[in-house]
N, C-alpha and C positions, 0 to 999 in steps of 0.2 A: 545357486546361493544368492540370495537377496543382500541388497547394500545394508550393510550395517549401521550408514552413516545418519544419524536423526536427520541430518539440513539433507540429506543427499549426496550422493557420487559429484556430485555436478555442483555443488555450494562448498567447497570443504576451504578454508582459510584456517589463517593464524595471527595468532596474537605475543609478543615477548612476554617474558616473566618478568616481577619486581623487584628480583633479588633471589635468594636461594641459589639452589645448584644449576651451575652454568647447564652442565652435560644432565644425559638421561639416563640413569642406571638401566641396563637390561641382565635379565639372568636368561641360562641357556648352556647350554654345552659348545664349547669352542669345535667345530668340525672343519671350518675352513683359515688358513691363513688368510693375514692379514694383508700380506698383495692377491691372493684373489681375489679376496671378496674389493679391492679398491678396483681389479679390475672387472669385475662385472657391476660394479656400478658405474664406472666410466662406461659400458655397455648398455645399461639403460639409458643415462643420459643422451647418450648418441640415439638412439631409441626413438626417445621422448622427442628430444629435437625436430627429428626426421619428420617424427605425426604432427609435433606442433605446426610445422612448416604446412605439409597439404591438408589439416584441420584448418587454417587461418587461425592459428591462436586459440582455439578452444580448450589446446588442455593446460593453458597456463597457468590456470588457479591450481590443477594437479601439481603441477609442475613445481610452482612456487611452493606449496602446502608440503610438495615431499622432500625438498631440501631444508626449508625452515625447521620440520618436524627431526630429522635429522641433527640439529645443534639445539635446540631451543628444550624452555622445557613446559613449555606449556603451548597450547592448540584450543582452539573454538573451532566453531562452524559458524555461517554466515556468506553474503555473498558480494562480500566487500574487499578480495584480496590488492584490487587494482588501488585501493585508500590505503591500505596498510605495510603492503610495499612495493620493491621491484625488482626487477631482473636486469644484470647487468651483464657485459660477457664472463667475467671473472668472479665478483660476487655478487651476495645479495643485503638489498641495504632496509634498515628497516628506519619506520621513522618514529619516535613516543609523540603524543598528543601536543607538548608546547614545539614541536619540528626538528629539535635534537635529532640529526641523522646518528648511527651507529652502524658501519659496516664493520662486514663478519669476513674472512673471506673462507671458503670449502674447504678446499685443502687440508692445510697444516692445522686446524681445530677441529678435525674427523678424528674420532677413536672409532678401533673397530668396534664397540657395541655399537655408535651411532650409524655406522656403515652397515650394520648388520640388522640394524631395527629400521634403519628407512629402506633397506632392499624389503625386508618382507611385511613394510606399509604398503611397499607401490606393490608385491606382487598380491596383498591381498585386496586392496584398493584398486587397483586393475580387476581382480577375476573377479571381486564383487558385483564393480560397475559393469561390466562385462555381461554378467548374469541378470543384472536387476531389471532390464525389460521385459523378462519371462513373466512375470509378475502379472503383468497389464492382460496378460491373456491365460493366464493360470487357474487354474479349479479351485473352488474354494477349499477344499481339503489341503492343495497343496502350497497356496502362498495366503490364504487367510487369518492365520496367526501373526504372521508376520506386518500385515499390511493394517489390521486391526489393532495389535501388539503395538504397534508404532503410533498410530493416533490416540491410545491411551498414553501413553508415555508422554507426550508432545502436552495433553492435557494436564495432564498432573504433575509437570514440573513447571510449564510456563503458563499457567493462567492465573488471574489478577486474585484471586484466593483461593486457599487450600480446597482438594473436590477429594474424598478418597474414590480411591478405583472401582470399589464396590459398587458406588453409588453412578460412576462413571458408565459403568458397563451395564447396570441393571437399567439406566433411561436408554441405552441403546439397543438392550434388546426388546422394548417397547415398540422399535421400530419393525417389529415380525409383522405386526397388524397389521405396516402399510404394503410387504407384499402380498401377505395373505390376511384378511382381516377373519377367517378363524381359528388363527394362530396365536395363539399366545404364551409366553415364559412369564411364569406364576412366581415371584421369592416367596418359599415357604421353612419359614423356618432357620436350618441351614444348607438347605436345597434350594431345585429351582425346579418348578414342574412345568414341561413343556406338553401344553393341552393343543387337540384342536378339536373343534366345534363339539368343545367342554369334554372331553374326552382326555385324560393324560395318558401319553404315547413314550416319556419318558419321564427321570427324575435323577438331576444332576446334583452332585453336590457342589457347595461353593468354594472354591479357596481362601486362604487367606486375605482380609480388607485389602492390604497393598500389595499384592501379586497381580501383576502387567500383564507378566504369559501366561498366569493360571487362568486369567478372566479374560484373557484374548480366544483360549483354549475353548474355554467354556461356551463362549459367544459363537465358535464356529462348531462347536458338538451340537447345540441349539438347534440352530441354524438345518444341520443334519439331521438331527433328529423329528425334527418340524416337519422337514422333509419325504421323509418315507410315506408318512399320509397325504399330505398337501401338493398338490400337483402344480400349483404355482410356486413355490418355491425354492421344488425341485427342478423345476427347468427355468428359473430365472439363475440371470447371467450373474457372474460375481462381482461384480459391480453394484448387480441392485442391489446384491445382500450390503457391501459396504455406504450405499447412500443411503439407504435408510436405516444401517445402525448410525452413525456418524451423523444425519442430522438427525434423528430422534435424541442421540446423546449431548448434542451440540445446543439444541432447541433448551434443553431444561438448566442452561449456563446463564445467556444473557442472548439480546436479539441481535447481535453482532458477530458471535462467534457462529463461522459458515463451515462448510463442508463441501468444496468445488468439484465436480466428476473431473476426471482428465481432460476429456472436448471443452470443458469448462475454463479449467485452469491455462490450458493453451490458450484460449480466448483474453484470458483475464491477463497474461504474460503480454500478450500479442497488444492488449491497451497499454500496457508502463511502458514496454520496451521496442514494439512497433513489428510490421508486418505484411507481408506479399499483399497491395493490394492497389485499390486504383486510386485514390486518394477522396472520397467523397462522406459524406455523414448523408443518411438515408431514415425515411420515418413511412410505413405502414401505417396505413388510415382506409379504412375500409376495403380490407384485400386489395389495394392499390400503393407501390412501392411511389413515392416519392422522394427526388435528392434534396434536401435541406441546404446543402450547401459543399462546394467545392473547393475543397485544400490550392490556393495558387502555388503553381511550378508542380506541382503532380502530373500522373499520367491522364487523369479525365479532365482537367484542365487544359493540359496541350490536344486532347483530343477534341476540344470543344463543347464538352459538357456544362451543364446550365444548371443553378438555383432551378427548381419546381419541375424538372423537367421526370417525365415518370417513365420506368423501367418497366417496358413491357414483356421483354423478354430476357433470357440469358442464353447464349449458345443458340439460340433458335426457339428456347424452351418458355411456354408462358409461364409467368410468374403471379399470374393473379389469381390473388387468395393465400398466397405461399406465406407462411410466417416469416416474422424478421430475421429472426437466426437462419433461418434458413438462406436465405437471401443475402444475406451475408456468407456463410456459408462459400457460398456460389461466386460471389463478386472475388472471395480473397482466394491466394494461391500461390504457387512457387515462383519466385520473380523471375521477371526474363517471360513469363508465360502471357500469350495474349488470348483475350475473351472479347466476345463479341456480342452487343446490350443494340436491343429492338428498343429505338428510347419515342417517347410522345412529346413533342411541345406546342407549347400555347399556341404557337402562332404560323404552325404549320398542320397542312388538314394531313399529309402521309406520315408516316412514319419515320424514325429516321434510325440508321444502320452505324453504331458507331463502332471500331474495332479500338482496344484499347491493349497496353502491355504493363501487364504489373510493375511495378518499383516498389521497394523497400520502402514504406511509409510509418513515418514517426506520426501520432497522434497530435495534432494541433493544439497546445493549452495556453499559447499567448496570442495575444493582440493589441498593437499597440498604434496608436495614431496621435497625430498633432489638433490637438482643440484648441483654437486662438494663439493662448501664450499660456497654454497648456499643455500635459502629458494627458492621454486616456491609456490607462495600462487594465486590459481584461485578463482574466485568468478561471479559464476555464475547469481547469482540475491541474493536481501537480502531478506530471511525471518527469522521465527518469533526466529532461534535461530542461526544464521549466525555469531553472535560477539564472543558468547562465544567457538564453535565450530573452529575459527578460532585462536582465541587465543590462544585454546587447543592443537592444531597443530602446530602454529609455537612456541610456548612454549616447546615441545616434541623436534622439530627441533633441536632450537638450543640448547639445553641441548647434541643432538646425535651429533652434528658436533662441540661443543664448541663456546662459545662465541669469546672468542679470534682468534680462526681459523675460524671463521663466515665470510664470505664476503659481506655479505649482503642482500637481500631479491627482489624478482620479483614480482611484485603484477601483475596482470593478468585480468583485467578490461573491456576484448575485448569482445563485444558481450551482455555486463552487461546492461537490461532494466532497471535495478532500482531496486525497490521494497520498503522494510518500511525504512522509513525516520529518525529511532530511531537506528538499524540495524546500517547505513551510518553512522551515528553520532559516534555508538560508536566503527565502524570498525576505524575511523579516527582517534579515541583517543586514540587506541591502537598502534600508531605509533607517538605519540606527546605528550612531557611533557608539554606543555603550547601552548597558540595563540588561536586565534578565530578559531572556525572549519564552521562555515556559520551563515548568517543572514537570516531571513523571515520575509518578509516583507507581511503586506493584509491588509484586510478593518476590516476582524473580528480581538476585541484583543487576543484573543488566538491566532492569527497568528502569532505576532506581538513579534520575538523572536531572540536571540543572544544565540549561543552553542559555548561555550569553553571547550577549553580540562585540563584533570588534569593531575598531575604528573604523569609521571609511562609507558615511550617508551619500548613496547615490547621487541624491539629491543637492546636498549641501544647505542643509535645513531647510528647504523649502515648502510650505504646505501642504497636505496629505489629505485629499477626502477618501474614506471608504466606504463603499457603498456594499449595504449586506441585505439577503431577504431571510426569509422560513425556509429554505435552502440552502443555506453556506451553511455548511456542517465541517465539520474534522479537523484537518490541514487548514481549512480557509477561515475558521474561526480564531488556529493559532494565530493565525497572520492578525486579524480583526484585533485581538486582544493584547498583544504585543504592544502593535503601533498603539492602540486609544491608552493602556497602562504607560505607556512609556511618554504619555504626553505629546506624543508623534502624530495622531491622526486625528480631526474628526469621524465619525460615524455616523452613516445615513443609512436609514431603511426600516427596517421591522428589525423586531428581536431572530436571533438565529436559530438552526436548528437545536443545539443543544447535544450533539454529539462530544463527549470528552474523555472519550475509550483510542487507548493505540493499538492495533492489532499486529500481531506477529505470526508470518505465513512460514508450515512447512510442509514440505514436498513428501508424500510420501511414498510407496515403493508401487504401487498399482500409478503410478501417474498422477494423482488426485493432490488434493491440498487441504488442508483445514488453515484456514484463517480464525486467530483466536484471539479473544483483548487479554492483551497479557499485561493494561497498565492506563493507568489514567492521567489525566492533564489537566494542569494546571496552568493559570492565568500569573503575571509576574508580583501580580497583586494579590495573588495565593488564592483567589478562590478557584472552585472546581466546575468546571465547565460543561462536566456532564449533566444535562437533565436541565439545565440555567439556561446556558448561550451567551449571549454579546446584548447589551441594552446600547441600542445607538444613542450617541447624543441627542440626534432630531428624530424622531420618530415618525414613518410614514406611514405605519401598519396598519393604525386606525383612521385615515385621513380618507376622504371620498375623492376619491381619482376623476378628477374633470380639468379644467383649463387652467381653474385659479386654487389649485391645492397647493402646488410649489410656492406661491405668491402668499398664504394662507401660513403657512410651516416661518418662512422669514416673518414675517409678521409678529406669531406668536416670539419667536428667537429674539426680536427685536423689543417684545414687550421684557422677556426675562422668562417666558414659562415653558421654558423648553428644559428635558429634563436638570436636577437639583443636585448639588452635590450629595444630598440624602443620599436621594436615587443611589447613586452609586455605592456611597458607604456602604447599604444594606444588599448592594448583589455584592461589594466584596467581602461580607461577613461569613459569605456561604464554604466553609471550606471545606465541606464534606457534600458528596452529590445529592440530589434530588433530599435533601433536608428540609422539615419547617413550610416556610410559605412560601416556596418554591414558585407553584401554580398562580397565588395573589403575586408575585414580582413580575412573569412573566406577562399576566394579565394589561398589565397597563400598556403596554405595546405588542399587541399579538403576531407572532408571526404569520407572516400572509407573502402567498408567491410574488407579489407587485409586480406584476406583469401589465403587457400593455401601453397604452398610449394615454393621455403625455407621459413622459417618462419623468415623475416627479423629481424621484433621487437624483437624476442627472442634472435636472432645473437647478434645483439646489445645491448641489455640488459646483454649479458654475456661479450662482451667486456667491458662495462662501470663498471660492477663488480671489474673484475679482473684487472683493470688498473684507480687506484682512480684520476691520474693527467683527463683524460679523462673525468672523472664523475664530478671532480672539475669543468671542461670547460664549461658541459654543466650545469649544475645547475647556476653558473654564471648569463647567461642572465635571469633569471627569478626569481630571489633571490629577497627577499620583501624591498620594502622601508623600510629604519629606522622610520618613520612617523606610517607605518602600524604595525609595533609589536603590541603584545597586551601581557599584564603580567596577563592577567585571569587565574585561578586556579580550578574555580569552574566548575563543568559541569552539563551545564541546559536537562532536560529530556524530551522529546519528549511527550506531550500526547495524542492527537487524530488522529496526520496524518498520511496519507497512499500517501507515494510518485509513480504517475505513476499507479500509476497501478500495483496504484501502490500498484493499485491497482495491 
C-alpha cells in the first residue's frame, strides 16, 4: 500500500481551526466500547513512546500529528510540526501566529469518535508508511500510477498558475523520446497513439481534462505499450520511465520547476539539513579532485587536511578522472565510519596517508569577521540554521569592537543562490525594527503572504553595505531588497540574478522530489523581482577591474552620478515580471560575476563605512517613498517553502 500522504509519511503536521466545530464528526457503526477503544489507545501511546525513545525522536511529528488530528478539526501537511507545537507530558499546546498559547489537555475532551478516528489514523498512517518504501523498487506496472498520480496532483494544485492535467501529462509523455527516441505518444484526436519508428503499436483513449488517475493510468499503459516493441524501454528501470516523464513535463512549466531522482534528493536534503561526512568543499579540474577548502573543528580539519591539497585516492582507490558526484559519493557516509584519502601536497614530493572519521556535518553558510571597526558578515547560501548562526556572530562582534566604536556592517551576498525562504526572512529581520520585508504572491493560498519585520535591529541603526554580483539570486535578493527598500542598506555590485520564483518541494512515494514555483516575490516597494533583480546604488558591473576602479566608483558618488532616484522610480514601476523595458533597465548595470582581484565592492564598502557623508549620498537615491512605509510589527512565518532550490 503506498503512503497516501501528498507531503509524505515523514512530513505530516497540523494546523488549528478558526472557529467552527471544535470536534470531528465521524460516521461508522459503534463495535467497540468506549473503554476499549480508550484502552487501546493508551496502548498505542505506550507504543509510540517506546519507538520514539530508540528512534531518537523521529516519529514525533507522527506522534504530535496523531493526537492534534484527534481533537482538532483541521490538518495540513508540511514539515514544520516542531513551529507549530509541542509535547508536554500531560498535554499538548498549541501556539496561533501573534504567540496566544491554548492548551488542550487529552483526556477529558476525547469523544469516542475522536478516539476512534485517530486509532485508525495511526493504524492507517502506520501500514501506509510502513509499505511505502516498496515503491523505490517496484515495477512500473505495480507503483507507477501511484508515484506518477502523485506528481500530477502536486502540479495541479500548487503551481503558480492553473496547468490542466491533460496538458500536464501529454508534455510528459514527450519524455518516451528520451528513453527511446523511436518512441513516441501521438495526441490524436481524443486518443493517443503510441508509434515506434512510425509504426502505431497501440491506441489509448484519453480521459477526462482533470482526471489525475485516468492520466496517471494512461501515462503507464504508454509506457507499456511502448514497451512490447522497444527493447529500451522495456528493460529500463522505473526510475527512468519516472525521470523522464516528470522532467519532460516539468521542462514545459518554467526553468525552475525540477524533478530530483531519490540519489538526488538525498543529496539535496543532505545540503539544508547536513550529513556523514568529513567536513571539506572539493572542485574537479581536469580529472584531478582538489580541496577548496576545509570546515574548522570538522573531522579533515583535526586530521590535518589542507586548502589545495589533492585527493588521490579513496580507500586505496585512485580517483583520477572520477566525476565530482562521484567523489563525493565516496568521501560521505555513516558517521562514526572512517575512510582513508591518499592526499598530494604542494610541498611534499610523497604522498600523504590521511585516516579520517566521519561526523555529522552541517554545511557552512556563515562567515563572519572583524574589519577595523567593522562587521564583515558572508553568507554563503541559507540553510536550515543560517539566522541564528549569524546572529550569533555579529552579536559576538559587536560586543568585541563596541557598539559605539562600531562602524557598521558589510553583508557579503556575492555568489548567494538562495536557499530556504524562512532563513531570508529572518536574516532580513535581524537588521530591521519595522517595514515590510517581501510579499508572495500565487494561485495557491498558502502562497499568498505579507512578511514584516519586528522590533529588535541587530545592529542598532548602524550602517549596512551590501554587496551583490550576477549571482545572488532567490533568498539573497530578498535580503538585498528588504534592506535597500527599507532605507537600511546601501548596495554595491552589479545588477543581480533576477530570480523571484518560490519553490515548493514534495516527496514523492518512489523517493524522488519535484521541486515546483508555486509563487512569486515581491520587493516591499511592490515591484517583482523576477526577470529584474536588485539595481545597486553603486554600480560595479560595468567598471574595468584594475587598481583605481574602487577610487573611480567614489569619485563618480562624490560628483552626484551614481545612480538617480529615476533610476529607481522606474525598477519600482515593474510590478508584473519580465514586463516592458525590462532588458534596457537591466542594461545600465549588467550583471557580471565580479570576481577577482582588487576586490572593488569591498574597497568601496569600506570607504562608504568610514566616511558617513559618502554613505548618506549614496543611500539617498534609493531611500523609500513616504507612501511605501509600512508600521508592521508583527512577523509572519514561513511554512512550506523552499526558495530556489532552493531547493
Amino acid at each position: 500500500m503506498p503512503c497516501p500522504l501528498p507531503g509524505g509519511c515523514s512530513s505530516i503536521c497540523w494546523t488549528t481551526g478558526r472557529g467552527g466545530n471544535e470536534g470531528q464528526k465521524a460516521t461508522g457503526r459503534q463495535a467497540e466500547s468506549a473503554q476499549q477503544l480508550k484502552t487501546k489507545f493508551n496502548r498505542i501511546f505506550q507504543m509510540v513512546e517506546i519507538l520514539k525513545k530508540k528512534l531518537k525522536y523521529k516519529l514525533t511529528n507522527l506522534y504530535c500529528s496523531t493526537i492534534l488530528f484527534a481533537g482538532r478539526q483541521e490538518w495540513r501537511f508540511g514539515d514544520h510540526c516542531a513551529r507549530a507545537g509541542r509535547y508536554t507530558e500531560n498535554r499538548m499546546e498549541r501556539r496561533d501566529p501573534p504567540g496566544n498559547a491554548i492548551g488542550r489537555s487529552i483526556g477529558p475532551f476525547m469523544t469516542r469518535w475522536s478516539l476512534r478516528y485517530a486509532i485508525a489514523f495511526v493504524l492507517v498512517a502506520a501500514t501506509a508508511c510502513a509499505s511505502r518504501g516498496d515503491l523505490t523498487s517496484a515495477t512500473l506496472s505495480a507503483g507507477g500510477e501511484s508515484v506518477i498520480g502523485a506528481g500530477y496532483r502536486f502540479v495541479a494544485t500548487r503551481y503558480i498558475r492553473p496547468v490542466p492535467i491533460r496538458d500536464i501529462a501529454l508534455s510528459g509523455l514527450e519524455g518516451m523520446s528520451k528513453v527511446d527516441p523511436k518512441a513516441r505518444a501521438i495526441p490524436t484526436g481524443d486518443g493517443i497513439a503510441i508509434r515506434y519508428d512510425e509504426a502505431t503499436v497501440a491506441d489509448l483513449k484519453q480521459p477526462p481534462d482533470d482526471d489525475i488517475r485516468g492520466w496517471a493510468g494512461v501515462t503507464v499503459r504508454a509506457f507499456e505499450a511502448a514497451g512490447e516493441r522497444s527493447v529500451k524501454i522495456r528493460d529500463a528501470r522505473p526510475e527512468e520511465i519516472y525521470r523522464a516523464v516528470f522532467r519532460a513535463a516539468l521542462r514545459s512549466l518554467d526553468r525552475y520547476s525540477r524533478y530530483a531522482t531519490p540519489a538526488e534528493a538525498r543529496q539535496n536534503r543532505a545540503l539544508r539539513e547536513g550529513y556523514g561526512g568529513i567536513g571539506v568543499t572539493i572542485r574537479a579540474e581536469n580529472g584531478i579532485t582538489r580541496i577548496v577548502s576545509v570546515m574548522p573543528g570538522t573531522p579533515g580539519d583535526k586530521a590535518g587536511l589542507k586548502d589545495d591539497d589533492i585527493i588521490a585516492a579513496i580507500a586505496g582507490v585512485s580517483i583520477k578522472g572520477m566525476s565530482l558526484n562521484n567523489v563525493v559519493r565516496r568521501l560521505r557516509g555513516r558517521r562514526g565510519t572512517e575512510i582513508r584519502l591518499t592526499v598530494q601536497r604542494a610541498n611534499r614530493k610523497h604522498p600523504l596517508t590521511v585516516s579520517v572519521r566521519r561526523a555529522f556535518i552541517v554545511p557552512q553558510t556563515v562567515t563572519a569577521r572583524r574589519m577595523g571597526e567593522a562587521v564583515y558578515l558572508r553568507i554563503a547560501r541559507f540553510g536550515d540554521d543560517t539566522a541564528r548562526k549569524a546572529a550569533d556572530r555579529v552579536a559576538r562582534l559587536r560586543t568585541t569592537i563596541g557598539t559605539r566604536e562600531m562602524s557598521g556592517a558589510i553583508l557579503d551576498l556575492r555568489d548567494n543562490p538562495g536557499g530556504l525562504l524562512e532563513q531570508a526572512i529572518r536574516i532580513s529581520d535581524l537588521f530591521l525594527d519595522d517595514g515590510e520585508i517581501m510579499q508572495s504572491r500565487g494561485r495557491h493560498p498558502g502562497s499568498q503572504r505579507r512578511y514584516s519585520a519586528r522590533y529588535g535591529d541587530i545592529l542598532r541603526g548602524k550602517p549596512i553595505v551590501v554587496l551583490i554580483n550576477g549571482r545572488t539570486a532567490s533568498s539573497s535578493e530578498i535580503v538585498a531588497a528588504a534592506l535597500q527598500d527599507n532605507g537600511r542598506a546601501v548596495v554595491v555590485g552589479s545588477n543581480s540574478f533576477g530570480k523571484g520564483t518560490v519553490q515548493s518541494v514534495a516527496s514523492l512515494p518512489n523517493g524522488g522530489e519535484i521541486v515546483l514555483t508555486w509563487s512569486r516575490f515581491h520587493a516591499p516597494s511592490g515591484y517583482a523581482l523576477q526577470g529584474l533583480g536588485i539595481r545597486p546604488n553603486i554600480c560595479t558591473g560595468s567598471e574595468r577591474r584594475d587598481a583605481r576602479a574602487g577610487h573611480r566608483a567614489i569619485a563618480r558618488l562624490s560628483a552626484g552620478e551614481t545612480a538617480s532616484a529615476e533610476t529607481f522610480h522606474a525598477w519600482r514601476r515593474h510590478s508584473e515580471p519580465e514586463t516592458g523595458n525590462v532588458q534596457a533597465l537591466r542594461a545600465a548595470c549588467p550583471a557580471r560575476p565580479l570576481r577577482g582581484t582588487p576586490d572593488v565592492e569591498m574597497e568601496i564598502a569600506r570607504r562608504l563605512l568610514a566616511e558617513p557623508h559618502l554613505y548618506r549620498m549614496a543611500l539617498t537615491a534609493s531611500a523609500p517613498e513616504p507612501a511605501q512605509a509600512s508600521d508592521g510589527r508583527e512577523r509572519a512565518e514561513d511554512n512550506s517553502s523552499d526558495a530556489t532550490n532552493q531547493r
